[in-house]
Backbone as ProteinMPNN parsed JSONL, in Angstrom:
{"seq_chain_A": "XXXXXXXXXXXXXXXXXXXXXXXXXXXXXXXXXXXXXXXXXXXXXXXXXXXXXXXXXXXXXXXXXXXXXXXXXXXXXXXXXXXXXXXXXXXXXXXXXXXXX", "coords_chain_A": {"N_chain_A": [[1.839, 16.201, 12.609], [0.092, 17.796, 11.279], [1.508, 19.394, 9.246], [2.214, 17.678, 7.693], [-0.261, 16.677, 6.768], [-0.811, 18.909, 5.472], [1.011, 18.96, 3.266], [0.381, 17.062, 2.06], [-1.97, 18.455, 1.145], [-4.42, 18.181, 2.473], [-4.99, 19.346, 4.821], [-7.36, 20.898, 5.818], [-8.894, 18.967, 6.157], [-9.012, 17.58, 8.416], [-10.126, 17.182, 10.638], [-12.449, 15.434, 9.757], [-13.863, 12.267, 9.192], [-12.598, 8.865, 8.118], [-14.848, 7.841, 6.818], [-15.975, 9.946, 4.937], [-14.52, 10.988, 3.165], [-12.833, 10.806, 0.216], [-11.42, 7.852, -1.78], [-9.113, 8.733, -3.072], [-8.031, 10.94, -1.186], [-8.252, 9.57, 1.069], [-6.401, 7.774, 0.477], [-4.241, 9.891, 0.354], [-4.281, 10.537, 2.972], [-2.723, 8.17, 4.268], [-0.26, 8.3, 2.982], [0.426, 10.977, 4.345], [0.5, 9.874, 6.859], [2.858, 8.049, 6.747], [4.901, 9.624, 6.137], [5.369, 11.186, 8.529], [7.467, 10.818, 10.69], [9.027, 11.06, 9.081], [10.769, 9.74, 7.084], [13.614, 8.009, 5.059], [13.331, 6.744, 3.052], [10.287, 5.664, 1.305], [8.784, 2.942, 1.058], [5.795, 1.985, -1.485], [3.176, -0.088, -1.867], [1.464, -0.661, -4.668], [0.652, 1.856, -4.77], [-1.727, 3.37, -5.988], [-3.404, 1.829, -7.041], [-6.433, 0.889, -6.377], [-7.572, 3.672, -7.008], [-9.403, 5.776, -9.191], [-7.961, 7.31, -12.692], [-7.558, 10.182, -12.275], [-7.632, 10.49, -9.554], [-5.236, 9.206, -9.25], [-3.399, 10.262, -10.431], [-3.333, 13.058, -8.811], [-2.537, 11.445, -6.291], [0.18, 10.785, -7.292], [1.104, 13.541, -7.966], [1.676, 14.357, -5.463], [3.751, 12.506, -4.594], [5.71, 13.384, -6.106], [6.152, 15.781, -5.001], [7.149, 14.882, -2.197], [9.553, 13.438, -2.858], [10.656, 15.905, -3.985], [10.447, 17.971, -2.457], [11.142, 16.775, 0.608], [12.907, 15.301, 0.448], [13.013, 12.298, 0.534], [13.104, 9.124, -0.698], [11.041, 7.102, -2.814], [10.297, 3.878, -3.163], [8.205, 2.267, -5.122], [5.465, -0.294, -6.079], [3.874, -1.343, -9.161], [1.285, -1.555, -11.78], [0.612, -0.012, -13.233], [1.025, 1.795, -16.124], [0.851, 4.275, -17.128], [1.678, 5.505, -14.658], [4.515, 4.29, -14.252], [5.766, 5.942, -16.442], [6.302, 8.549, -15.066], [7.782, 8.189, -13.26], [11.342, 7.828, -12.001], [12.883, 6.15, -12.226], [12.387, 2.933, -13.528], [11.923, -0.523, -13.235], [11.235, -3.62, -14.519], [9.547, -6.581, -13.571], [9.35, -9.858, -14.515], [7.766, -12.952, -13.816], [9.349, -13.168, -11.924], [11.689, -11.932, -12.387], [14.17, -9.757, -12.875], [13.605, -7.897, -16.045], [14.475, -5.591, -17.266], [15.696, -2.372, -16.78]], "CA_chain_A": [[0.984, 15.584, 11.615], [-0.546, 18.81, 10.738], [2.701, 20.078, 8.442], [2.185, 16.226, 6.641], [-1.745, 16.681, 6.131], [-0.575, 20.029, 4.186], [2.032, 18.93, 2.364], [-0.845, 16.323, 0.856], [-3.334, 18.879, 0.399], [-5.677, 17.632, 3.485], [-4.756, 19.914, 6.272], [-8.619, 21.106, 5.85], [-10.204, 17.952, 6.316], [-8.176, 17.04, 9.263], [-11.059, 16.597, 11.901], [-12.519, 14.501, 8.995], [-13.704, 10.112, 9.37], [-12.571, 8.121, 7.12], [-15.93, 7.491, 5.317], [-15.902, 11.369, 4.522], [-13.31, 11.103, 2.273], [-12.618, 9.958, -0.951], [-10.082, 6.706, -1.33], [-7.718, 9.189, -2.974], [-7.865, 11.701, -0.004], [-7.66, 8.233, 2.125], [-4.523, 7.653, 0.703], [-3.261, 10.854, 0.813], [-3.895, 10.432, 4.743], [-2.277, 7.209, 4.414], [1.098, 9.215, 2.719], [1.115, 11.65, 5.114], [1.158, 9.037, 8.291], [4.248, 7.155, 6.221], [6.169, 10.334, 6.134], [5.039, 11.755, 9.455], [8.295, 10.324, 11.096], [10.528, 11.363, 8.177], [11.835, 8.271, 6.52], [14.576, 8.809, 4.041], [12.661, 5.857, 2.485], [8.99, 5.368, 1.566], [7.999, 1.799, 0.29], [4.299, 1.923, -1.438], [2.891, -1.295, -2.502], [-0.097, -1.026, -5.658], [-0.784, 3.086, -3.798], [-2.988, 4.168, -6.613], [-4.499, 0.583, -7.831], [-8.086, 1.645, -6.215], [-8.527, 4.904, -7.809], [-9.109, 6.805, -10.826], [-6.971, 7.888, -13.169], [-7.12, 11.785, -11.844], [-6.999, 10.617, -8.18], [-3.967, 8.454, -8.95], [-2.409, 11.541, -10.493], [-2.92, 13.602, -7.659], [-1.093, 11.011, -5.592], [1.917, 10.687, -7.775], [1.726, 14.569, -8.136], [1.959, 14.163, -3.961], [4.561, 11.881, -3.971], [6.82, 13.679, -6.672], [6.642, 17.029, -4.089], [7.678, 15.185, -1.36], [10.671, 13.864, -3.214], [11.339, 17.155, -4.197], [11.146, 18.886, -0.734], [11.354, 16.025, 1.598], [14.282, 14.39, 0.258], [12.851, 11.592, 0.315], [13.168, 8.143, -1.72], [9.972, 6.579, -2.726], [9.838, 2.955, -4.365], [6.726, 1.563, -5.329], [4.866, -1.121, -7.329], [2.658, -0.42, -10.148], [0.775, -2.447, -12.849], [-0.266, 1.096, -14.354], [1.972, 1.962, -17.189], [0.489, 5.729, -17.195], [2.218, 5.725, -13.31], [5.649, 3.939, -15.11], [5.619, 6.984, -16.827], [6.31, 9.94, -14.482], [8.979, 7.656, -12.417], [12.645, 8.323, -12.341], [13.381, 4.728, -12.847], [11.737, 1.796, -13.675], [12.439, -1.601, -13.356], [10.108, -4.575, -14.768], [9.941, -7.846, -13.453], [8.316, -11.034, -15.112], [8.172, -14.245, -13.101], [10.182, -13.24, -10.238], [13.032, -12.0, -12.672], [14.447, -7.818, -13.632], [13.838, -8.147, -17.372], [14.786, -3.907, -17.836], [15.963, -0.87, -15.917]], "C_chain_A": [[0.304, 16.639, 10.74], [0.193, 19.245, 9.541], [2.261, 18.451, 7.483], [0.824, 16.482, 6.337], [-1.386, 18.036, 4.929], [0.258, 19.697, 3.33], [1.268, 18.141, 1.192], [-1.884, 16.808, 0.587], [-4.482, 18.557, 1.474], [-5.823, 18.363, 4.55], [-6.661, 20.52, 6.431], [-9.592, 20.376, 5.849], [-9.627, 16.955, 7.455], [-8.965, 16.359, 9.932], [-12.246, 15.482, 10.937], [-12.623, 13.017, 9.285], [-13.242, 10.201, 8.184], [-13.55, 8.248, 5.796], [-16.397, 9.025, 5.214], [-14.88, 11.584, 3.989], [-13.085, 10.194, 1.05], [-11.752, 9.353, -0.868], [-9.034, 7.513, -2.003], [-7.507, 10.01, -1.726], [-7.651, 10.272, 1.508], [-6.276, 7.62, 1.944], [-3.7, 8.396, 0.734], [-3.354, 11.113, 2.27], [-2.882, 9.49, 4.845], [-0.601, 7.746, 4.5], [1.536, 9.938, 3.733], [1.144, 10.976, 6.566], [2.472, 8.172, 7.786], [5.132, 8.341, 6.832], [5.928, 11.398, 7.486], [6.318, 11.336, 10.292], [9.721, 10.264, 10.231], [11.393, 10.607, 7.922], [12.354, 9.285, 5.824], [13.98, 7.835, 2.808], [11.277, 5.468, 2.26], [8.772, 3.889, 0.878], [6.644, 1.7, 0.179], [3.982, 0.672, -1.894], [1.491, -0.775, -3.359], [-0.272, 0.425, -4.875], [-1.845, 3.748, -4.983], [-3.999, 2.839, -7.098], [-5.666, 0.697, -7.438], [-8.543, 2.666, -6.599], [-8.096, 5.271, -8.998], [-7.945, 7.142, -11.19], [-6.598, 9.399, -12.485], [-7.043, 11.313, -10.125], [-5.676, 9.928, -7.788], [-3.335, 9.752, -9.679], [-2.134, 12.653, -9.708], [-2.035, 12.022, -6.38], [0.172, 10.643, -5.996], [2.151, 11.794, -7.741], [2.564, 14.785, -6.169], [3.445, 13.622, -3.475], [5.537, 12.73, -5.211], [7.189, 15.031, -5.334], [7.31, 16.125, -2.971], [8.931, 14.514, -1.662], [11.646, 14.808, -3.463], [11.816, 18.072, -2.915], [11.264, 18.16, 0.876], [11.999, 15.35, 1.677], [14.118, 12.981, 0.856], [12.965, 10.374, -0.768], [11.945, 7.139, -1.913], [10.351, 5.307, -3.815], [8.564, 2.158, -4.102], [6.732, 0.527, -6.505], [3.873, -1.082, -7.861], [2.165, -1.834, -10.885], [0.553, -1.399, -13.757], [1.116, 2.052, -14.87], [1.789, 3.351, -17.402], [1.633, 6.004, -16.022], [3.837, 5.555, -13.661], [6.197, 5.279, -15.452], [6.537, 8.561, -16.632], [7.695, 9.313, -13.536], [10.469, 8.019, -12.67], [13.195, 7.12, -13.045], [12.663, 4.128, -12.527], [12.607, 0.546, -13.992], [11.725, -2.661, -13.539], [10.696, -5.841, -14.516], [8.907, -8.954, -13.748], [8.992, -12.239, -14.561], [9.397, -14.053, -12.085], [11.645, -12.503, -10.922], [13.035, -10.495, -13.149], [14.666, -8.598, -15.172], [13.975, -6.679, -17.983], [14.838, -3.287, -16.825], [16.748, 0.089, -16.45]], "O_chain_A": [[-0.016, 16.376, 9.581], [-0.574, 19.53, 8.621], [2.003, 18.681, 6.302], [0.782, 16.503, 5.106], [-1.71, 18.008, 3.742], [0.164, 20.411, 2.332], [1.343, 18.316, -0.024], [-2.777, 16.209, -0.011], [-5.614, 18.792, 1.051], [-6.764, 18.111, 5.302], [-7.049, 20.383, 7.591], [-10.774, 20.661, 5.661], [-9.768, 15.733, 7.394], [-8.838, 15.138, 10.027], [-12.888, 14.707, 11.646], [-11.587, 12.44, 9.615], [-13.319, 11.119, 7.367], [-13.39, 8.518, 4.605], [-17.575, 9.117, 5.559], [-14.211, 12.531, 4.403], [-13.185, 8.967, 1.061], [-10.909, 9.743, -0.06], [-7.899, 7.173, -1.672], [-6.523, 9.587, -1.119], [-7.013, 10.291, 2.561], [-5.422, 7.182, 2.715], [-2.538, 8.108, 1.02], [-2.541, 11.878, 2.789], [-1.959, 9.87, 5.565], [0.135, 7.707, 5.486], [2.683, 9.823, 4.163], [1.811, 11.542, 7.432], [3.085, 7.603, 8.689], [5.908, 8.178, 7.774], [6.405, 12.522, 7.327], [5.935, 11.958, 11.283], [10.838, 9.788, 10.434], [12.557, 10.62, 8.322], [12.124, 10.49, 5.724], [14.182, 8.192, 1.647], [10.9, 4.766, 3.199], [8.489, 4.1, -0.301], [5.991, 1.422, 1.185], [4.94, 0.28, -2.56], [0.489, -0.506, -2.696], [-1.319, 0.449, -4.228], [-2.681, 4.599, -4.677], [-5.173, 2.965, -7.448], [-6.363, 0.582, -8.446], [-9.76, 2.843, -6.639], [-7.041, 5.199, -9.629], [-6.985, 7.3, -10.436], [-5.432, 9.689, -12.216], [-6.239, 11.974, -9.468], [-5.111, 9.92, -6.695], [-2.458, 10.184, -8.93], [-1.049, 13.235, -9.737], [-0.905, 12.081, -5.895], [1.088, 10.262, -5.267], [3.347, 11.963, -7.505], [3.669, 15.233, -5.86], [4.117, 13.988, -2.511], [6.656, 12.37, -4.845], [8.311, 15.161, -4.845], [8.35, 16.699, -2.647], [9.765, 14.817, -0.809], [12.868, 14.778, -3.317], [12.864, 18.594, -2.537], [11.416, 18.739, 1.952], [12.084, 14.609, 2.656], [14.985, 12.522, 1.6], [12.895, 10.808, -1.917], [11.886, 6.272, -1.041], [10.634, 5.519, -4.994], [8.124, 1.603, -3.095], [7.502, 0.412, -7.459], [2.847, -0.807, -7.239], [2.591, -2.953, -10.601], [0.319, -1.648, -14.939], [1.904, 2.74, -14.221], [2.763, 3.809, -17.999], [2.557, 6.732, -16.384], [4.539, 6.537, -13.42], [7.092, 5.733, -14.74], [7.105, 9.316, -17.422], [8.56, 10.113, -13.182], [10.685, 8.584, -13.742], [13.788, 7.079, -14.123], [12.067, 4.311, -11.465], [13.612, 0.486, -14.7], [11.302, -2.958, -12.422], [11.784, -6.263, -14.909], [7.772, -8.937, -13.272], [10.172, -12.575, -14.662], [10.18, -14.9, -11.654], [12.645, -12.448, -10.205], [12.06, -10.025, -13.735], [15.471, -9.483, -15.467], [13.614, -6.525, -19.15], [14.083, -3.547, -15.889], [16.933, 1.143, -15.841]]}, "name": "protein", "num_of_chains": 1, "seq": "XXXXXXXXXXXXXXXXXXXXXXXXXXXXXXXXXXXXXXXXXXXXXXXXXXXXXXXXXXXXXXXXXXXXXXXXXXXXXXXXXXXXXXXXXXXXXXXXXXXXX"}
């Protein structure tokens, strides 16, 4: 778990509660218990919709590294069109239906 708290930047707030941590540093705990077991797959649902703009960019910058060196595949769902953005692919769906990819 220790090698996953560093990879998100937390390994120094390990011994750390919860409510000593900001909700992005709560979801970059969250990240590194997903990939603590080394999927080849991460599914996030909404992971930045509670924070800021700069703490949702540190967790996409989070989740592009561990695509990059964890060969990993991350899909997620967004509402935030800034997040859209930085993705490899996007795919929008209105009323239950793919209307682009």
């Amino acid at each position: 778990m220790t090698a996953c708290l560093e990879l998100v930047g937390l390994a120094k707030r390990m011994h750390h509660r919860p409510f000593e941590m900001s909700g992005g540093e709560q979801q970059r705990v969250a990240i590194a218990k997903a990939i603590a077991h080394r999927p080849s797959l991460l599914l996030a649902d909404e992971p930045t919709a509670e924070l800021d703009s700069q703490m949702a960019a540190q967790v996409m910058a989070v989740f592009r590294e561990i695509v990059r060196t964890e060969n990993v595949t991350i899909c997620m769902t967004t509402h935030d069109t800034t997040i859209m953005e930085v993705a490899d692919h996007v795919y929008e769906m209105v009323d239950g239906v793919f209307v682009a990819g």
